[in-house]
C-alpha positions as CSV (number, residue, x, y, z in Angstrom):
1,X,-19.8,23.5,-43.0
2,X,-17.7,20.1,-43.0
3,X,-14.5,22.2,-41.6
4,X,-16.7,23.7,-39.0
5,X,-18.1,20.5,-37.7
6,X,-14.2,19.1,-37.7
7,X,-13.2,21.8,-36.1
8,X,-15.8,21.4,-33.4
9,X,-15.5,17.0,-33.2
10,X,-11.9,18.2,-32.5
11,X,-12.5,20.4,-29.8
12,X,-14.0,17.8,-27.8
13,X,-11.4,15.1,-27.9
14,X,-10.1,14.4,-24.9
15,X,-12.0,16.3,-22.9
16,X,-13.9,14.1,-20.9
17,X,-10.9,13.6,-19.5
18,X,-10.5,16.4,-18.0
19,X,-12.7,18.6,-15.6
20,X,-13.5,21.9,-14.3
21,X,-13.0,23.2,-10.7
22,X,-16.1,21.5,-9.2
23,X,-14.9,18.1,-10.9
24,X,-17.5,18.0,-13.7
25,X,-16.7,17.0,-17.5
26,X,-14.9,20.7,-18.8
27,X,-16.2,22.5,-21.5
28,X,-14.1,23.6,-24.2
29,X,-16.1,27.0,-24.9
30,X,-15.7,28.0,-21.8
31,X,-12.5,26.1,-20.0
32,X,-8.8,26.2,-21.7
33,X,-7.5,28.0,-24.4
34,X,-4.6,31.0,-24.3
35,X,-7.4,32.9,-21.6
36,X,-6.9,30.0,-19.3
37,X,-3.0,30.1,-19.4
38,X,-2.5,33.4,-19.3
39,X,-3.3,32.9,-15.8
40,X,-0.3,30.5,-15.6
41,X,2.1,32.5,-17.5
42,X,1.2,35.3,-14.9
43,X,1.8,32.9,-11.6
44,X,5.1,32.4,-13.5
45,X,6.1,35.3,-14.2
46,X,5.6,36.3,-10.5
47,X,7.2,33.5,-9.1
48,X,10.1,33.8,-10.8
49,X,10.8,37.6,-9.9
50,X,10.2,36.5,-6.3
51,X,12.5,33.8,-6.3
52,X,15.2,35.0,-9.0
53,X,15.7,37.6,-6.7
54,X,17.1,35.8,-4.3
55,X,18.9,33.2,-6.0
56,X,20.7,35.7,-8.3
57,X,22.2,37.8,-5.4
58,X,22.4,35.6,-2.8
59,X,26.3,35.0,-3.0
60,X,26.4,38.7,-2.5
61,X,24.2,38.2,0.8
62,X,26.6,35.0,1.7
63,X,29.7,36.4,1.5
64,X,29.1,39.9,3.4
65,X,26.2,39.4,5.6
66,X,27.0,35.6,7.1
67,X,31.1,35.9,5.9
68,X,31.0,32.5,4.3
69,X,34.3,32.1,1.4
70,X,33.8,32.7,-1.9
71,X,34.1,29.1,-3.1
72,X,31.7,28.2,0.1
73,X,29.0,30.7,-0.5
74,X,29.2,29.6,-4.6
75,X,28.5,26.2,-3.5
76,X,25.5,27.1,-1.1
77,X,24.3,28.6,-4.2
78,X,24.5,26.6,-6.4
79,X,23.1,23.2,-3.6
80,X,20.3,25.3,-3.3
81,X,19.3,25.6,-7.1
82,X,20.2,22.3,-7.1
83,X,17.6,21.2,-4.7
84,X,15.1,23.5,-5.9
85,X,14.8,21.7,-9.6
86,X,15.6,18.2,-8.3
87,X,12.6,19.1,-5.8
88,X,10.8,19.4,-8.9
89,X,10.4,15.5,-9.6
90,X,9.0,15.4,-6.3
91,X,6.3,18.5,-7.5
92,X,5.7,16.3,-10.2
93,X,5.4,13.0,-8.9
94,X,2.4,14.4,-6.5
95,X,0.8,16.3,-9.3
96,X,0.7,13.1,-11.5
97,X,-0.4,10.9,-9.0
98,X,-2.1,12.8,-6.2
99,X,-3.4,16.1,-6.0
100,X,-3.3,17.6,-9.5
101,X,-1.5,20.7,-11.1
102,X,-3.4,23.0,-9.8
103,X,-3.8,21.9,-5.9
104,X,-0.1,21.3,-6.0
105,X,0.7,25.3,-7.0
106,X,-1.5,26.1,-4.6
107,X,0.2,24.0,-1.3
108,X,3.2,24.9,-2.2
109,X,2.8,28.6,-3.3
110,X,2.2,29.1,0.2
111,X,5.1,26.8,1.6
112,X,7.1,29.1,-0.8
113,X,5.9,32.0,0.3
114,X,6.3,31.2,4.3
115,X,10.6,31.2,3.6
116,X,10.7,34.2,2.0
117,X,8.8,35.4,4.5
118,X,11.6,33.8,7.2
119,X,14.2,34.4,5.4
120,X,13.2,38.8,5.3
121,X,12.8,38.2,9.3
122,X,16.0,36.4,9.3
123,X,17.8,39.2,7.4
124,X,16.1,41.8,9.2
125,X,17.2,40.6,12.9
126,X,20.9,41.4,13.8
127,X,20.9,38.9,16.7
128,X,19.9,36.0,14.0
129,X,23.3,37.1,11.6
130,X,27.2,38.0,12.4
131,X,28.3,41.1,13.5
132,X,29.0,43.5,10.4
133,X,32.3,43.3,8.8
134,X,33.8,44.0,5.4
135,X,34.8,40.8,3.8
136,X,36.7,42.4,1.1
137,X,39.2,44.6,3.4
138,X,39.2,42.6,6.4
139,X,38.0,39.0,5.5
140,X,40.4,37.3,8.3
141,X,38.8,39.1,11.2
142,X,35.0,38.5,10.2
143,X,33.3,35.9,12.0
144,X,31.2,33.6,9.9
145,X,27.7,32.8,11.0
146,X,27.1,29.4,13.0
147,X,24.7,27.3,15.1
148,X,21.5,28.8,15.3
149,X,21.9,31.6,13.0
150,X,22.9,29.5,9.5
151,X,19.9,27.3,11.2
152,X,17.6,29.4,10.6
153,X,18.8,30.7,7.5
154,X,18.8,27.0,5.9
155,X,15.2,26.3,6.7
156,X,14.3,29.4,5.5
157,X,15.9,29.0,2.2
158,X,15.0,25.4,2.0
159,X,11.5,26.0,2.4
160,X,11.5,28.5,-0.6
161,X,13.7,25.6,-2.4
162,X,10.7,23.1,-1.4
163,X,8.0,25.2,-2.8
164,X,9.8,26.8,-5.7
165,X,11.0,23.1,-6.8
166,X,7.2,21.5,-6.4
167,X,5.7,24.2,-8.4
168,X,7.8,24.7,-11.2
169,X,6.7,21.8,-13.4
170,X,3.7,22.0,-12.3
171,X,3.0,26.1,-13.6
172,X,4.2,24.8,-17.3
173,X,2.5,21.6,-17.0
174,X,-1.1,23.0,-16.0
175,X,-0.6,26.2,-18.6
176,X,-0.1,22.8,-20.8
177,X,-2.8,21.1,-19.7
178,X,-5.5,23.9,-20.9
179,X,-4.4,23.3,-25.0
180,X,-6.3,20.0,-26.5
181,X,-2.9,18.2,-28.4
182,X,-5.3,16.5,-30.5
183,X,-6.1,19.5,-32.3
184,X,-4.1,20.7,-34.7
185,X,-5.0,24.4,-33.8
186,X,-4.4,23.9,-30.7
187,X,-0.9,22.0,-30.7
188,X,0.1,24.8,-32.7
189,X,-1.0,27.2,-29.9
190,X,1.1,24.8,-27.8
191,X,4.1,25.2,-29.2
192,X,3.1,29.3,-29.2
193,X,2.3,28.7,-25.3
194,X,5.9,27.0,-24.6
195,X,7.6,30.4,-26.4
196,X,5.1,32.4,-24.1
197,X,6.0,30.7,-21.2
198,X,9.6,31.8,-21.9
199,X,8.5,35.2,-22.7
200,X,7.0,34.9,-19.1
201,X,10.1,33.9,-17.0
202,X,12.2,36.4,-19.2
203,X,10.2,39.5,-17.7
204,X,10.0,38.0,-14.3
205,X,14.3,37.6,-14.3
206,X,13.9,40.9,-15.8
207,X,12.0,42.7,-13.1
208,X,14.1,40.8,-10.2
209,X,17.6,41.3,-11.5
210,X,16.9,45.4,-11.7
211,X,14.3,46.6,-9.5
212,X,14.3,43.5,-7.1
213,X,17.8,43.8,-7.0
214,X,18.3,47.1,-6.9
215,X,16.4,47.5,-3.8
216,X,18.4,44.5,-2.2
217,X,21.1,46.5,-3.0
218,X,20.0,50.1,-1.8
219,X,17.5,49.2,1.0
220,X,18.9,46.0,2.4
221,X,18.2,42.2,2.0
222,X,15.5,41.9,4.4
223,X,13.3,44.8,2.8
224,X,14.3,42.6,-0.6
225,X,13.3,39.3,0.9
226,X,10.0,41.1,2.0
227,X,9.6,42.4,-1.6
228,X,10.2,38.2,-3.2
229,X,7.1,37.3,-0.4
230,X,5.0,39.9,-2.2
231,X,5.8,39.3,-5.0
232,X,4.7,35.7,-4.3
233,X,1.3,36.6,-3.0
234,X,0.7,38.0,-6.0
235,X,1.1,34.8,-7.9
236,X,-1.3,33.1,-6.0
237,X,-3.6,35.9,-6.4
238,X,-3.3,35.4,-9.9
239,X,-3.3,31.2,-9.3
240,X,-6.5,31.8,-8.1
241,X,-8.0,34.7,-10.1
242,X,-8.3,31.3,-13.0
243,X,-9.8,29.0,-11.3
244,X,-13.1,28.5,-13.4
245,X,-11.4,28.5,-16.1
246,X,-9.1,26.1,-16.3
247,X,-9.4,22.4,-17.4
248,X,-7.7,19.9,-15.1
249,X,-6.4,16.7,-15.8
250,X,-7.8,13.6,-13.0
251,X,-4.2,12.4,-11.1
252,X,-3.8,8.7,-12.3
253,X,-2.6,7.1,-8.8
254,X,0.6,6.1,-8.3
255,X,3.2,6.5,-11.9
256,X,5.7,5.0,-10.4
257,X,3.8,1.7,-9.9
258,X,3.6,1.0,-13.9
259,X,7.2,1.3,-14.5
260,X,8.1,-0.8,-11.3
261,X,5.4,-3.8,-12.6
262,X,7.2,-3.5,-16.2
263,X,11.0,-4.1,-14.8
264,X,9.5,-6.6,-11.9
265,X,7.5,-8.6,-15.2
266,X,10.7,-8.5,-17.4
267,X,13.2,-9.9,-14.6
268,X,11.1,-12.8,-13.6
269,X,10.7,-13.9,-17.3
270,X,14.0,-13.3,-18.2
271,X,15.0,-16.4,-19.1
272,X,12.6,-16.7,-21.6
273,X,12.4,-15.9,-25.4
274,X,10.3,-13.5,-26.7
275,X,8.1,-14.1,-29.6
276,X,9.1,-13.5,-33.0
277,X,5.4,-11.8,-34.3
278,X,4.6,-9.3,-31.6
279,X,1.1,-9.7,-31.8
280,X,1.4,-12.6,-29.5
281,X,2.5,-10.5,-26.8
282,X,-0.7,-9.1,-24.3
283,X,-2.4,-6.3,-25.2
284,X,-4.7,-3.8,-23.9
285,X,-8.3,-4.2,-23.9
286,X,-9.2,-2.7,-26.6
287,X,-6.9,-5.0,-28.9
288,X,-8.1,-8.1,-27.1
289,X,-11.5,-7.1,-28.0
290,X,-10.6,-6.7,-31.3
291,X,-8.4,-9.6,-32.1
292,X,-8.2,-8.4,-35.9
293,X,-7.1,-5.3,-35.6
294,X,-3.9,-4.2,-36.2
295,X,-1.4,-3.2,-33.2
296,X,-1.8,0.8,-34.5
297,X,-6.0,0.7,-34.3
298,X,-6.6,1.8,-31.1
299,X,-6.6,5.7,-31.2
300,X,-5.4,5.2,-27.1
301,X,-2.9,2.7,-27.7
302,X,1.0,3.1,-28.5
303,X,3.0,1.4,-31.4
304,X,5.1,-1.9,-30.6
305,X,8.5,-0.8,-31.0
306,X,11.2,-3.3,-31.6
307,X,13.8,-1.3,-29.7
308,X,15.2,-2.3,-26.0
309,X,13.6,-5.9,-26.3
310,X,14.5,-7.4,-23.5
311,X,11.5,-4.8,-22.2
312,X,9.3,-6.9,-24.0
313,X,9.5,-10.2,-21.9
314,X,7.1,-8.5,-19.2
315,X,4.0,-9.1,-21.6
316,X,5.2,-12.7,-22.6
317,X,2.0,-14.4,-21.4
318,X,2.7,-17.6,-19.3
319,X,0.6,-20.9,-18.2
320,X,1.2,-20.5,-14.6
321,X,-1.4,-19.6,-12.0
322,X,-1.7,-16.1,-11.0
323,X,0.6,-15.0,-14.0
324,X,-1.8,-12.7,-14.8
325,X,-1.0,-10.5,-11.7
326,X,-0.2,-7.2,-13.1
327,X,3.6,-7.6,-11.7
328,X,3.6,-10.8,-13.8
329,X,2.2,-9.8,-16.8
330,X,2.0,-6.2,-18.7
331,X,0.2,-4.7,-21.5
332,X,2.6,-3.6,-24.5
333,X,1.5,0.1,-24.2
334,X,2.7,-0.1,-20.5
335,X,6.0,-1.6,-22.0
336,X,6.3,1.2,-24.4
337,X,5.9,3.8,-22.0
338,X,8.6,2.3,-20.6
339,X,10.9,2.2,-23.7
340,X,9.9,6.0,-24.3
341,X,11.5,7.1,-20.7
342,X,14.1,5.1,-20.8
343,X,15.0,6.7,-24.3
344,X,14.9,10.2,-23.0
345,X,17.2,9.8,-20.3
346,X,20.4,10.4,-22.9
347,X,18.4,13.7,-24.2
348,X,18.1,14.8,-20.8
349,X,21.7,13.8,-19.6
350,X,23.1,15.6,-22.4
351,X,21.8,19.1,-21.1
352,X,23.5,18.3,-17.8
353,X,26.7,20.8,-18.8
354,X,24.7,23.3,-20.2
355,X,23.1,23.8,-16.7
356,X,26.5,23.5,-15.2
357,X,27.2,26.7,-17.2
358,X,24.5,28.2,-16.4
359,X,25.7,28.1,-12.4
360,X,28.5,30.2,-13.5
361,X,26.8,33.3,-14.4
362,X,25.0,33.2,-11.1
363,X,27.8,32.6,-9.1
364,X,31.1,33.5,-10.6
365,X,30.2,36.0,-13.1
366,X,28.2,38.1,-10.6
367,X,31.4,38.2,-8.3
368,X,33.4,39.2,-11.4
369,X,31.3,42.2,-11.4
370,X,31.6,42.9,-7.5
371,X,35.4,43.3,-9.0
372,X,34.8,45.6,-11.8
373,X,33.5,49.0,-12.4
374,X,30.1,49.2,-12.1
375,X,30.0,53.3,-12.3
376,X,27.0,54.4,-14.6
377,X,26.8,57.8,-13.8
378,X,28.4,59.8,-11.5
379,X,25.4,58.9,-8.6
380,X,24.8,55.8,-10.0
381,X,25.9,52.0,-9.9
382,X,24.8,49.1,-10.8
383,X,24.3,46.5,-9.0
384,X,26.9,43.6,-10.5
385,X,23.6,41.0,-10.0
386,X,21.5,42.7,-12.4
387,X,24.3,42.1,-15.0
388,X,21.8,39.1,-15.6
389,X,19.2,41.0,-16.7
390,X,20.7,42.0,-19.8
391,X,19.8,38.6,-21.6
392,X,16.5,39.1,-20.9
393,X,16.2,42.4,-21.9
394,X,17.9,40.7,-25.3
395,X,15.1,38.2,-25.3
396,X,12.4,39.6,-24.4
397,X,12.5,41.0,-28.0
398,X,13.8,38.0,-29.5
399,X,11.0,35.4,-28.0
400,X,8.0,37.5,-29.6
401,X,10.1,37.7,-33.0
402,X,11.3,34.2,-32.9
403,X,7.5,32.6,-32.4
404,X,5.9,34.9,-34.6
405,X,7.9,35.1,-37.6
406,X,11.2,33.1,-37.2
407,X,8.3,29.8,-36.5
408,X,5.4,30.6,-39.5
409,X,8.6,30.9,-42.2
410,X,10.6,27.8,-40.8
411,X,7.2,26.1,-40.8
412,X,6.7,26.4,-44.8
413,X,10.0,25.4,-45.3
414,X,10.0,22.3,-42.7
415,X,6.3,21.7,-42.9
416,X,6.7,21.1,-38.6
417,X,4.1,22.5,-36.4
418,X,6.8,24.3,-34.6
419,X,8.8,26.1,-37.1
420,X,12.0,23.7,-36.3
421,X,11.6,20.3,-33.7
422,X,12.4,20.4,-30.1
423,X,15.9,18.6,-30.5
424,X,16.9,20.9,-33.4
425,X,16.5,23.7,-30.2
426,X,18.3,21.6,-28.0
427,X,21.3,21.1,-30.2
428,X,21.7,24.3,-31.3
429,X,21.8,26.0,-28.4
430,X,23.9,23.3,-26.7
431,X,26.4,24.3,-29.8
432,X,26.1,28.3,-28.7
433,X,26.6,27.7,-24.9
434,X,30.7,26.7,-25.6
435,X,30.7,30.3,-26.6
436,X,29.9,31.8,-23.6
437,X,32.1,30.2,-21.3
438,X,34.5,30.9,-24.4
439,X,33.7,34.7,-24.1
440,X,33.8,34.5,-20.3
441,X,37.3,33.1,-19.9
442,X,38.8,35.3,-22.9
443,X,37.0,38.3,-20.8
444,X,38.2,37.3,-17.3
445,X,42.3,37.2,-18.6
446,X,41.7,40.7,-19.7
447,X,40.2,42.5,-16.6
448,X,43.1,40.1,-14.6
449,X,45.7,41.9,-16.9
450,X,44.4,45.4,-17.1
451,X,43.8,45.3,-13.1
452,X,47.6,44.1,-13.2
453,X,49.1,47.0,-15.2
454,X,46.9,49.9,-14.1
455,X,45.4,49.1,-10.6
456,X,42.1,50.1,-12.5
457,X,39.1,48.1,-12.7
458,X,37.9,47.3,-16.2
459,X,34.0,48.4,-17.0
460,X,31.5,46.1,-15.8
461,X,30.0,46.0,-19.3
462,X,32.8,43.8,-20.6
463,X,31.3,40.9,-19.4
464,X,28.1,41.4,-21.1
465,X,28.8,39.3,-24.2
466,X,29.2,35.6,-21.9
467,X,25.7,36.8,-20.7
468,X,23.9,37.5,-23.8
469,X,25.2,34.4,-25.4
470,X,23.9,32.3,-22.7
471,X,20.4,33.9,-23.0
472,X,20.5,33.3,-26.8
473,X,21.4,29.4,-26.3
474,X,18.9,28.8,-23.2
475,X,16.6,30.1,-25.6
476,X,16.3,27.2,-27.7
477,X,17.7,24.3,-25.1
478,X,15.3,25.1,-22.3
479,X,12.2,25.7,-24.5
480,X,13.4,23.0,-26.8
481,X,13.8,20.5,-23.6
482,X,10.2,21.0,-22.4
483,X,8.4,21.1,-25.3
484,X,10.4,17.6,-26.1
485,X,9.6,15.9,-23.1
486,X,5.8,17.5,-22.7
487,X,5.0,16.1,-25.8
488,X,6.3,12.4,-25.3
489,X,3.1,10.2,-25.9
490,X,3.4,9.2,-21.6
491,X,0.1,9.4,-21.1
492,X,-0.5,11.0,-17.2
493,X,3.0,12.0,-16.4
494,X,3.3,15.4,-18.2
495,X,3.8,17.2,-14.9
496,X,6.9,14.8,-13.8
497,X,8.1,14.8,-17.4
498,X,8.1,18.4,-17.0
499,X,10.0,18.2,-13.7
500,X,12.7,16.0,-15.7
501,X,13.9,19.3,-17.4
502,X,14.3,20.7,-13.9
503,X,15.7,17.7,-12.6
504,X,18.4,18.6,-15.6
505,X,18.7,22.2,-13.7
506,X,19.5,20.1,-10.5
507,X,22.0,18.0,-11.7
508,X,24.0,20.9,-13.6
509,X,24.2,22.7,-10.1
510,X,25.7,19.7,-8.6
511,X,27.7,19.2,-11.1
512,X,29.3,23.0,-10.5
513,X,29.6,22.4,-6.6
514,X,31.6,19.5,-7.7
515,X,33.8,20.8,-10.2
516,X,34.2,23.8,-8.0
517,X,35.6,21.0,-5.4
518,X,37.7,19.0,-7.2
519,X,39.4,21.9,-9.0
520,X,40.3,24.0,-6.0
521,X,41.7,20.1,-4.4
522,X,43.6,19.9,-7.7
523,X,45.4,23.3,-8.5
524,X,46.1,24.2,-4.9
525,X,48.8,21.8,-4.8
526,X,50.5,24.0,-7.7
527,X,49.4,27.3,-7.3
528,X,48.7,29.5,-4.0
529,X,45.2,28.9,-3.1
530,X,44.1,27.0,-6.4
531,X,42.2,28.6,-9.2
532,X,39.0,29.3,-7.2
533,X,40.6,29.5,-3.6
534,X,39.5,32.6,-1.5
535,X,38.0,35.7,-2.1
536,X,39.9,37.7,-4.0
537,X,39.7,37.4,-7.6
538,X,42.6,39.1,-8.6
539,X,44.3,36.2,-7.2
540,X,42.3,33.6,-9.0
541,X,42.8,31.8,-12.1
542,X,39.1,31.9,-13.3
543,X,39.9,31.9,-16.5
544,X,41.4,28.6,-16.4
545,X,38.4,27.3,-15.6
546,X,35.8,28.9,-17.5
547,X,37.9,27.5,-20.0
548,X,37.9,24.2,-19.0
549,X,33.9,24.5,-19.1
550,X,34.3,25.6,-22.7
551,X,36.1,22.3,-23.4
552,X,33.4,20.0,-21.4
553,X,31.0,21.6,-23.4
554,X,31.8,21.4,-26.7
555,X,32.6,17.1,-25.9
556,X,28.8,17.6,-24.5
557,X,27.6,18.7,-27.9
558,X,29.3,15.9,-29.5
559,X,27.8,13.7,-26.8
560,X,24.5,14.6,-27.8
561,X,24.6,14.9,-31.6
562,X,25.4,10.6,-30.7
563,X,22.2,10.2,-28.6
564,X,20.0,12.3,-30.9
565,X,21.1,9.8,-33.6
566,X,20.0,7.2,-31.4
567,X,16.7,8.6,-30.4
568,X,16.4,8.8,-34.5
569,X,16.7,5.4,-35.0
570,X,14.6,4.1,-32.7
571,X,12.1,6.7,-33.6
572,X,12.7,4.9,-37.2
573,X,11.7,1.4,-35.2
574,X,8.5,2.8,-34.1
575,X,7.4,3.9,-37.3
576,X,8.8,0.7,-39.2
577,X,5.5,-1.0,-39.6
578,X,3.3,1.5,-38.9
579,X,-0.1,1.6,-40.6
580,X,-1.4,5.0,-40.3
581,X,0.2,7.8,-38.3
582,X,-2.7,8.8,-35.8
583,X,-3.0,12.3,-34.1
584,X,-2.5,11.2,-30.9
585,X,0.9,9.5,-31.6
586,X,2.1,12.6,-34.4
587,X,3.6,14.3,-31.6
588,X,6.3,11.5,-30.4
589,X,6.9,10.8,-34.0
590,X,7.3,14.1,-34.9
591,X,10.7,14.3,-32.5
592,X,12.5,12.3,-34.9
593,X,15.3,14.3,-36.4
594,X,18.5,13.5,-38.6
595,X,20.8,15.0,-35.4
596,X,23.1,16.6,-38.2
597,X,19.7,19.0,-38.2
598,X,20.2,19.5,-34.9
599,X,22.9,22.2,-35.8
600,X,21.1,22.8,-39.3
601,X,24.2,21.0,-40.9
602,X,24.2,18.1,-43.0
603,X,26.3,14.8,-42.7
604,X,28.1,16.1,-39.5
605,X,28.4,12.9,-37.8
């Protein structure tokens, strides 16, 4: 009977803060829960088909529809992902502070849905593209599109970039939202919801690198850009189809205002010392109301933290009138919230290559395949963007296994709610992504060499392995990164903490279009073209620098075993101290990791 009522005082934590539809106090028998998210998962699922569909194939659509170069059309490609996830701090930022999750999916569902919808008429119109002409044969006599025609085909795209990037966070943050994390039940269902989610955007990248594909491939792009905007309807459908069902959180005005006060506070009292006993600093009301209590006793409140200090200075209480304006003087939680960004950052820098990797197989690996056999059967072929799929295919087996018996046995041995923490993930698969540039570049010598000395193209299904590997390492680093960053103790900013993962996607991208840059400005000087000059890969060096990715990687990996021991030890500050370990704060502490673990070996650093 006393487990029941627990279990029921624990339900109902939390939740007058958020509501239902109509704005009124939710109720956890009937809002929330895995019923709730499924919902999510499904307007995931959908939008990702719709806009992995285009993403995946669109160098093909580049290079012999608007005659852009190969290196040209790769960085389109790769700017537009780019935008899309950087666009997701934007997504975020509004959620957090304006409209909420679920209004936010909703606006920009629709602006999403509009560019596909531009982009299929754009496809579909011969006067809006080049005349036809086969790059591969006769690449010096095609015109490449201009003026009004790449016009219209950047706003279309940008507009599916603008809603794609606003809504991303926002569909894991809102199928978030509907778990209580002060619940143990339901923070394990958490972690289960972040392995669903995955499972979720796995059958969408499915479904859009074969069928989606395939009828880019057989039908034309336009009837396949028409396809992505139905597709996309459907996820609003689905958007919709939960409405009463799902628990919102209120937006909490402005986020960025807090942080600004905290560095505005700490600059004007720079030149003063902080106090030794940290209880002199100002505190929120609840302390102040309860000058005896300890700095831990407040179930709302975060732990001082003795790490980046100088931090501290913005809650130094002065003498001088108006010093208690709020961008004179902050409360230690609003500090601390602080301090827990600002110790992030590394974590999130640190998956900046693995992304960079990443733009690879959508770019460069799918034009390897354009150059390879791709003969299945005597009437069939296929398509050298669906070579993608095969990961998911991989994992789409792998996810349900890993959550619901890789996580329950790692669980008894580690006694952590999710099997293994969200930087053991991270590393780990930031240790397996070398690999797969390792396997691409290894790969890429031997269909140069056996083109060479036969004139034959090799089997598409060589390149496989660089795929699969990928898949197995974004696995545990993407999963790992959101889960990490979700469950930060921020309170009000999940949706833009949640858009920092993207943000990672967006810098990766960047990173490529850079690389891709400065390498071709580099090795043309010594070789005809450079490694990734024209259009013809027979006459590139790719291997070269898929191996020089391999190399950046593996220094990445060593990069962040050092910032995970960081994070560590000032996850050891916060708990130096500590009274009691509360429920609401058990999910920042319970990040800390020895960052040996990281790669499940001991005394590696």
């Amino acid at each position: 009977m006393e487990t029941k009522l627990h279990d029921q005082k624990e339900d109902n934590i939390s939740d007058e803060e958020t509501v239902d539809w109509r704005g009124r106090p939710s109720d956890p028998t009937i809002h929330g829960g895995m019923r709730a998210a499924a919902f999510v998962l499904g307007v995931q699922s959908f939008e990702i088909m719709a806009i992995a569909a285009v993403g995946n194939n669109l160098i093909t659509y580049l290079i012999n529809e608007m005659h852009f170069s190969l290196s040209k059309s790769a960085n389109i490609v790769t700017n537009f992902v780019g935008t899309v996830f950087i666009l997701a701090l934007f997504g975020g930022y509004l959620s957090d502070s304006y409209l909420g999750c679920f209004w936010t999916m909703l606006v920009f569902g629709f602006i999403e849905l509009s560019g596909f919808i531009l982009l299929s008429i754009q496809a579909h119109l011969p006067q809006l593209k080049p005349p036809k002409c086969n790059m591969l044969t006769n690449g010096d006599e095609c015109i490449e599109a201009k003026g009004m025609k790449t016009l219209i085909f950047f706003v279309a795209l940008y507009l599916v970039a603008l809603g794609s990037g606003s809504l991303k966070p926002n569909m894991l943050a809102h199928g978030a939202d509907q778990f209580n994390k002060n619940n143990v039940k339901q923070r394990k269902m958490l972690s289960s919801y972040f392995n669903a989610a995955y499972f979720a955007f796995s059958v969408g990248e499915l479904v859009a690198l074969t069928f989606l594909v395939w009828i880019q491939t057989h039908s034309g792009m336009d009837i396949g850009f028409g396809v992505s905007a139905i597709v996309m309807a459907m996820g609003l459908i689905c958007l919709v189809s939960g409405t009463i069902f799902y628990r919102n959180k209120r937006p909490q005005g402005s986020i960025l205002v807090p942080v600004l006060q905290v560095f505005v506070a700490a600059i004007v009292k720079r030149k003063q010392e902080s106090p030794a006993n940290p209880r002199m600093l100002h505190r929120n009301q609840f302390e102040l109301e309860n000058s005896d209590s300890t700095l831990s006793n407040d179930p709302t409140s975060l732990q001082y933290t003795n790490r980046l200090r100088f931090l501290d200075k913005a809650c130094i209480k002065e003498q001088e009138p108006n010093s208690n304006n709020a961008w004179r003087l902050c409360t230690v939680d609003q500090v601390e919230q602080v301090k827990i960004l600002i110790s992030i950052i590394p974590i999130f820098a640190s998956t900046i290559v693995f992304n960079t990797i990443l733009a690879q197989l959508q770019t460069f690996s799918v034009s390897q395949g354009s150059v390879m056999n791709t003969q299945i059967t005597k009437s069939f072929h296929i398509p050298p963007a669906s070579l993608q799929a095969i990961p998911y295919i991989f994992l789409i087996f792998l996810v349900p296994l890993y959550d619901y018996f890789l996580v329950p046995f790692a669980r008894k041995i580690t006694g952590h709610e999710s099997g293994i923490t969200p930087l053991q993930r991270i590393g780990f698969g930031l240790f397996v992504a070398t690999f797969s540039m390792v396997s691409a570049a290894l790969m890429e010598k031997k269909r140069r060499e056996y083109f060479s000395s036969s004139g034959q193209m090799l089997s598409i299904f060589w390149i496989t392995p660089q795929f699969l590997i990928f898949g197995l390492s974004e696995m545990f680093t993407a999963v790992g990164l959101i889960e990490f960053f979700y469950k930060q103790n921020v309170k009000g900013i999940q949706s833009f903490l949640t858009a920092m993962t993207y943000c990672s996607y967006s810098f990766g991208f960047y990173l490529s279009s850079v690389l891709v840059s400065l390498v071709n400005k580099i090795t043309s000087r010594s070789s005809d073209g450079g490694w990734l000059g024209g259009v013809d890969l027979n006459k590139a060096r790719l291997d070269l620098f898929y191996w020089l990715l391999a190399g950046l990687s593996l220094i990445n990996f060593f990069n962040y075993l050092f910032w995970a021991r960081w994070y560590n030890i000032s996850c050891n500050q916060t708990l130096s101290g500590r009274t009691h370990l509360d429920s609401t704060n058990e999910g920042f502490h319970s990040m800390c990791i020895n960052p040996a673990q990281a790669v499940g070996v001991e005394n590696i650093t």
